[in-house]
N, CA, C and O of each residue as an XYZ file, in Angstrom:
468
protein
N    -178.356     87.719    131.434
C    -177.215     86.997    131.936
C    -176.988     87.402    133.389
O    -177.510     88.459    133.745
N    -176.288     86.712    134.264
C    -176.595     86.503    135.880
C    -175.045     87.052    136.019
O    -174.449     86.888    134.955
N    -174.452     87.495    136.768
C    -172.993     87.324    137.068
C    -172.930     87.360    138.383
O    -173.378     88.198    139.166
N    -172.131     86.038    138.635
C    -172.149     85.385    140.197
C    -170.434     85.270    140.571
O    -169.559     84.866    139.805
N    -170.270     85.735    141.933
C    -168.981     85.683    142.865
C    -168.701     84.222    142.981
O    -169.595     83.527    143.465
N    -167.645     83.688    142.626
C    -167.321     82.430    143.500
C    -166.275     82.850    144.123
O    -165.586     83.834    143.857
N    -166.125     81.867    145.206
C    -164.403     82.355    145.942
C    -163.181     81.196    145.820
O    -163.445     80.091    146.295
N    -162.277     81.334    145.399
C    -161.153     80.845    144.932
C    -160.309     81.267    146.011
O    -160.339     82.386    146.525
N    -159.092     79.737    146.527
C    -158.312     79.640    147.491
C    -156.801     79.666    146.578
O    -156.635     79.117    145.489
N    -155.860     80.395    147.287
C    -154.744     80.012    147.038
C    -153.497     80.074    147.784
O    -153.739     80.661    148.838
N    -152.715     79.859    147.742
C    -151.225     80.237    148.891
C    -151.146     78.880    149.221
O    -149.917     78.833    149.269
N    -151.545     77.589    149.520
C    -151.764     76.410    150.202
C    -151.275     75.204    149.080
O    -151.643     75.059    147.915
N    -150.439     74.513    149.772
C    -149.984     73.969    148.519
C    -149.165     72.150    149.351
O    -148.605     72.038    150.442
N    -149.396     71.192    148.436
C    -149.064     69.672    149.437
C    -147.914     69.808    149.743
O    -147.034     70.179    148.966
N    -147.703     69.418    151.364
C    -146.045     69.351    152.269
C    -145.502     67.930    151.454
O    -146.196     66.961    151.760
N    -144.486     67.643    150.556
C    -143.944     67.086    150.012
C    -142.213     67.042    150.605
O    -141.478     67.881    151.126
N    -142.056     65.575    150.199
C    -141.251     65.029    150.323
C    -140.102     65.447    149.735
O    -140.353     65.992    148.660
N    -138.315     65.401    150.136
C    -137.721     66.423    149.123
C    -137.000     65.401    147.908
O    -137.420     64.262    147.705
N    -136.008     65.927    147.250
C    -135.846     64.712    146.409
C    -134.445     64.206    146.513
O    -133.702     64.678    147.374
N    -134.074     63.364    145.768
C    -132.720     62.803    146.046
C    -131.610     63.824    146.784
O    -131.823     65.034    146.704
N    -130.589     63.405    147.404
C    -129.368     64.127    147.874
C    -128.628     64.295    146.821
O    -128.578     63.326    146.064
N    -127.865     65.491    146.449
C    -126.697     65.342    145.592
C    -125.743     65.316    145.782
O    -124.965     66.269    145.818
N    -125.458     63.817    146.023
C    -124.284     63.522    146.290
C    -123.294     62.657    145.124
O    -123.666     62.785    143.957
N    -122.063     61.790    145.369
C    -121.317     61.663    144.407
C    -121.486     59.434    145.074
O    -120.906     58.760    145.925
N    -122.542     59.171    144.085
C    -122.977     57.361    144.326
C    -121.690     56.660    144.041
O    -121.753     55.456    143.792
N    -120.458     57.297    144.046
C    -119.034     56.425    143.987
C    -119.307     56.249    145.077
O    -119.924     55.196    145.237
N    -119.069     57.019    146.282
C    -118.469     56.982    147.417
C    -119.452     56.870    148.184
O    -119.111     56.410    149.273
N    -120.933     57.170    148.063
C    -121.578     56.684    149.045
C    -122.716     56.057    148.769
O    -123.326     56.345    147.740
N    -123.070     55.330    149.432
C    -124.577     54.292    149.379
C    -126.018     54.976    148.526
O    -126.515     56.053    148.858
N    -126.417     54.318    147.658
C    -127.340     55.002    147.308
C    -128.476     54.648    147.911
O    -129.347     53.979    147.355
N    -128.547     55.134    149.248
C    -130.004     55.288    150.126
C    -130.702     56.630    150.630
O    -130.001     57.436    151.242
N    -131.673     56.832    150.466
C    -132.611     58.152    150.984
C    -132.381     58.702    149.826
O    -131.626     59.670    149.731
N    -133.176     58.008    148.485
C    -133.791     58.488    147.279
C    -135.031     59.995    147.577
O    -135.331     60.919    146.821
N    -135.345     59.773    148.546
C    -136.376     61.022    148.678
C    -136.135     61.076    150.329
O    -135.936     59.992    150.879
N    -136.141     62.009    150.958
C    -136.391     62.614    152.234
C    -137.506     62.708    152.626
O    -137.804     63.528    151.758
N    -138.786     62.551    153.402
C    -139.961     62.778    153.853
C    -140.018     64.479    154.487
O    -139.179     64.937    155.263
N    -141.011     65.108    154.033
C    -140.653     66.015    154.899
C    -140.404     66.050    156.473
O    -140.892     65.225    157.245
N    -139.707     66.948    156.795
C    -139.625     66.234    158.163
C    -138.808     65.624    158.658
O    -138.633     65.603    159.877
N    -138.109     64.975    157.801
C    -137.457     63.706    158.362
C    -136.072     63.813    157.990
O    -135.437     64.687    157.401
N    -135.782     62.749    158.463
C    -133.922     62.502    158.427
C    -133.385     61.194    157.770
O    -134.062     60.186    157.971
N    -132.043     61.052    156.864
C    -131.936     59.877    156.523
C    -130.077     59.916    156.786
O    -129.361     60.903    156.614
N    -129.813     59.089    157.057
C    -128.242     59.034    156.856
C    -127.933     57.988    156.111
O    -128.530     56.916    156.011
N    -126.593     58.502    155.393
C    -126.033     57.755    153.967
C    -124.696     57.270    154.399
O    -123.968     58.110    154.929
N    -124.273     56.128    154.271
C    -123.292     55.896    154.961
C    -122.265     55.747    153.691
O    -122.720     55.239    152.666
N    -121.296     56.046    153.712
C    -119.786     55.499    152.891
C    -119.825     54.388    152.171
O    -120.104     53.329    152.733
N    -119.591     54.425    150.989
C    -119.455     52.731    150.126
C    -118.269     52.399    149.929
O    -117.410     53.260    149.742
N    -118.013     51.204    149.933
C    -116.651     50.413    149.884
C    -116.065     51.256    148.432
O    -116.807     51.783    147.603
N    -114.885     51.232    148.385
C    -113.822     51.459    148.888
C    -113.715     52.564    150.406
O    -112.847     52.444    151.271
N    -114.651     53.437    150.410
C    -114.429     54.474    151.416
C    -115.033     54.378    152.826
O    -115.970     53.676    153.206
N    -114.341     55.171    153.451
C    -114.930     54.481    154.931
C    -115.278     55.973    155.802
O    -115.266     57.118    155.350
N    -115.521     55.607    156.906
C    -116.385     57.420    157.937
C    -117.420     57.278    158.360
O    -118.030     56.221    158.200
N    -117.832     58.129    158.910
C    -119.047     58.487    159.538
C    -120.313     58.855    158.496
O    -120.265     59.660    157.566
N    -121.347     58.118    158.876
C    -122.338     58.628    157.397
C    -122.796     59.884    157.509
O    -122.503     60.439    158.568
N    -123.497     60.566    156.647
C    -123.698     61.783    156.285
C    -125.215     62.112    156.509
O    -126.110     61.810    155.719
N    -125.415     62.923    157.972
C    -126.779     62.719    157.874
C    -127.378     63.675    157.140
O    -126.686     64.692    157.109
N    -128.733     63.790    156.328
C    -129.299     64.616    156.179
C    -130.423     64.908    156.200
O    -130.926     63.864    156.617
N    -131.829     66.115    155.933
C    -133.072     66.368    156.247
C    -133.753     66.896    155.352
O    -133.314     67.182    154.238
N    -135.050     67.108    155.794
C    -136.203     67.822    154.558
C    -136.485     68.546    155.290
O    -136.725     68.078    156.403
N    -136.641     70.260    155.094
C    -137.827     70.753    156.526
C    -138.682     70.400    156.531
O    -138.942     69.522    155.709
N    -139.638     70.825    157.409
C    -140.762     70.225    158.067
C    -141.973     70.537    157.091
O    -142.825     69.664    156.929
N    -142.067     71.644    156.496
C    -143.004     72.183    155.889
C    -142.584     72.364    154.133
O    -142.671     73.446    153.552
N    -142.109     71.029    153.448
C    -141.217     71.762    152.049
C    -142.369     71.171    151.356
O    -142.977     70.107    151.469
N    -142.470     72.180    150.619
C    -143.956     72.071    149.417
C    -143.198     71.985    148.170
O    -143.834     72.301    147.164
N    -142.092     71.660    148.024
C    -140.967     71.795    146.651
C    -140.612     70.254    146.407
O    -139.957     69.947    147.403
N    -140.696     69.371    145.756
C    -139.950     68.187    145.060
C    -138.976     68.087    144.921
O    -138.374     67.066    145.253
N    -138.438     69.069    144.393
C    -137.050     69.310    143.829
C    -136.381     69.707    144.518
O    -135.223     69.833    144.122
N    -136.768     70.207    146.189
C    -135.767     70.314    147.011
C    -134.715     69.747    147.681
O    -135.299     69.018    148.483
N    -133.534     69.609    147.871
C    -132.229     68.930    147.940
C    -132.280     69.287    149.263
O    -132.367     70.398    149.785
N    -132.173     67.555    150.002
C    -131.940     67.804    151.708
C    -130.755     67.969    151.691
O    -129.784     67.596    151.034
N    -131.134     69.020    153.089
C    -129.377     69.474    153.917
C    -128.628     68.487    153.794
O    -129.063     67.378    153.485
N    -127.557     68.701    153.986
C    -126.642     67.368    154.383
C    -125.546     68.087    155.094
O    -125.130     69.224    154.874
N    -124.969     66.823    156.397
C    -123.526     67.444    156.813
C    -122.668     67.031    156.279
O    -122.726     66.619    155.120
N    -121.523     67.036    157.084
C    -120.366     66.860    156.566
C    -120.064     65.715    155.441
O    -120.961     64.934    155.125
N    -118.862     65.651    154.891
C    -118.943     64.286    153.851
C    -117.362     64.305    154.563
O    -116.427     65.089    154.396
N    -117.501     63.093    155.421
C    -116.170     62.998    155.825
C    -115.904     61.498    155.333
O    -115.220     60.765    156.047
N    -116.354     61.102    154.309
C    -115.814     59.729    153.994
C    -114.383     59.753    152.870
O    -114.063     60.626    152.064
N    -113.873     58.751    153.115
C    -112.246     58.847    152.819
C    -112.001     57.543    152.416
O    -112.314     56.431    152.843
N    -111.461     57.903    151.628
C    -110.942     56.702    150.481
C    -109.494     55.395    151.263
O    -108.362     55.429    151.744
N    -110.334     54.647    150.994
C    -108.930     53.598    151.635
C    -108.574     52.496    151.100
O    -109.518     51.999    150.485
N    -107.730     51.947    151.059
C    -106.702     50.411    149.877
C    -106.111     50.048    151.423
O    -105.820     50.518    152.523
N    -106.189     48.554    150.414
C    -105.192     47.587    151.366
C    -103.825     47.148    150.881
O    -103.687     47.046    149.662
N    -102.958     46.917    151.547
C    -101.617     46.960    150.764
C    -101.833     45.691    150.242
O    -102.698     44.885    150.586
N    -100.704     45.539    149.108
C    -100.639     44.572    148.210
C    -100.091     43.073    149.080
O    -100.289     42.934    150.287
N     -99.718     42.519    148.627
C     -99.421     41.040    149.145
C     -97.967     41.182    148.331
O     -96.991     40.993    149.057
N     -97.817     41.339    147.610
C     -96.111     42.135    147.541
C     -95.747     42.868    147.056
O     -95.966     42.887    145.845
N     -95.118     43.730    147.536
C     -95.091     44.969    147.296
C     -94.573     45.168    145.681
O     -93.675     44.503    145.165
N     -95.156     45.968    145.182
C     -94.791     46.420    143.619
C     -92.919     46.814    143.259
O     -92.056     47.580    143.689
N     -92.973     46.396    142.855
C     -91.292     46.497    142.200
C     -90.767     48.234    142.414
O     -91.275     49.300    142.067
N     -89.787     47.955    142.993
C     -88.820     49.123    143.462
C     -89.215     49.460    144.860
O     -88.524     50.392    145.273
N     -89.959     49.093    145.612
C     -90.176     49.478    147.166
C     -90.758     48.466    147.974
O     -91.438     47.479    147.698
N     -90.416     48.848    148.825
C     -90.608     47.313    150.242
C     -91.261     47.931    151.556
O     -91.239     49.118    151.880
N     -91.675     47.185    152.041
C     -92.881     47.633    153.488
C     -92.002     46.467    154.506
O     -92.159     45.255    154.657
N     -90.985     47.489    155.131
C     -90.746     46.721    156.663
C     -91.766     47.605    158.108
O     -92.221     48.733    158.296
N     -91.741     46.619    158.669
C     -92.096     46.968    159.972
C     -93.331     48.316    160.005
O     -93.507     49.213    160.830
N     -94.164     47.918    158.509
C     -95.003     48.561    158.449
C     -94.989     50.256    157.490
O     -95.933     50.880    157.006
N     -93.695     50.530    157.513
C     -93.378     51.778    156.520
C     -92.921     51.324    155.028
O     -92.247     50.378    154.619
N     -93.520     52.312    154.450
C     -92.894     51.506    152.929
C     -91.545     52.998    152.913
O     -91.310     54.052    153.504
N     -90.975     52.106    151.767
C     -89.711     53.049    151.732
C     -88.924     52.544    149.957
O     -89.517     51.596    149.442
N     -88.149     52.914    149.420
C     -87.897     52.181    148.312
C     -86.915     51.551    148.190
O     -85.828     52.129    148.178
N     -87.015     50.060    148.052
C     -86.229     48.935    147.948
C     -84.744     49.363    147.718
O     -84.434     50.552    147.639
N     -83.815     48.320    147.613
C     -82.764     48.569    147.439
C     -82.131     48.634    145.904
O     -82.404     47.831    145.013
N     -81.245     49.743    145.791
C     -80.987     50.100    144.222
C     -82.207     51.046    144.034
O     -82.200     51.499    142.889
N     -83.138     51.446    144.697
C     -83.695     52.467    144.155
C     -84.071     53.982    145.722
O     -84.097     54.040    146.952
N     -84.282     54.918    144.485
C     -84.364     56.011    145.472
C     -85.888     56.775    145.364
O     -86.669     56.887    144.420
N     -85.929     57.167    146.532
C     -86.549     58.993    146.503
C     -87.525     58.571    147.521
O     -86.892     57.952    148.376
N     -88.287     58.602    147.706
C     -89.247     58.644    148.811
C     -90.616     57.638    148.792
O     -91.122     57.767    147.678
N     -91.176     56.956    149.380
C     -92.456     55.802    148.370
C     -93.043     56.737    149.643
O     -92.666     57.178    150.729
N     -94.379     56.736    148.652
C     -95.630     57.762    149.120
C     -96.888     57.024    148.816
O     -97.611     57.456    147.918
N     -97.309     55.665    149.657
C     -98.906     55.043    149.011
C     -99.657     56.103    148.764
O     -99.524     57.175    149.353
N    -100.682     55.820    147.679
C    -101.349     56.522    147.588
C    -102.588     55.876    147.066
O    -102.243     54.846    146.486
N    -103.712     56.015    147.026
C    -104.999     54.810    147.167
C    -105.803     56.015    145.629
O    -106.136     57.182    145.831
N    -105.916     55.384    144.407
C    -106.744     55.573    143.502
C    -107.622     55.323    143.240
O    -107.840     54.113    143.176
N    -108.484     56.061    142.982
C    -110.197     55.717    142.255
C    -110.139     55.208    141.002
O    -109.806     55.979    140.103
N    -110.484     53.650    140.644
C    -110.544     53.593    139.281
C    -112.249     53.324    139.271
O    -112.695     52.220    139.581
N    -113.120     54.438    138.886
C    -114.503     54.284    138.229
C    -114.646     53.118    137.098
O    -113.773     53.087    136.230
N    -115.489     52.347    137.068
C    -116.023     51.622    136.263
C    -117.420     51.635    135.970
O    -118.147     51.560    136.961
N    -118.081     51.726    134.645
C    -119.295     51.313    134.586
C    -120.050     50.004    134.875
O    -121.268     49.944    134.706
């Protein structure tokens, strides 16, 4: 029987692309499913919410799939349009709401998320 050296490589491994952002697909666009390495994608705000989109990256050299690009800030913010008349017990003059007459305390809009499937 012969016994022969071969030589075997390792440490080197494919520069891959990273994978989705984890972010929250209420509020923002579901674009830049994968990041390239390297590269940059920005996600912009989905209706209801509005801002500046959120850029983010892959490094240059990511050999990981499962790696989650950077991302900055998430400055997108939730926004409603006022009603066409105002809901019972409060009134919008001259642009402030306040609560109608016969009623008290303070009217405070406030803009809700209702999720739907």
């Amino acid at each position: 029987s012969t016994c022969q050296a071969e030589a075997d490589y390792l440490g080197c491994t494919p520069i891959v692309a990273c994978g989705p952002p984890d972010l929250d697909f209420c509020r923002h666009e579901d674009v830049c499913t994968s990041v390239p390495a390297g590269g940059a994608c920005r996600i912009p705000c989905k209706f209801p919410f509005f801002g500046p989109a959120i850029n983010t990256s892959c490094p240059d050299n990511n050999t990981d799939a499962d790696e989650v690009p950077s991302l900055g800030p998430d400055l997108c913010q939730i926004g409603c349009e006022d009603p066409d008349q105002p809901p019972t017990g409060y009134a919008k003059v001259n642009g402030t709401w306040s609560c109608a007459s016969g009623w008290g305390g303070q009217a405070v809009p406030v803009c809700v998320l209702n999720e739907t499937d």
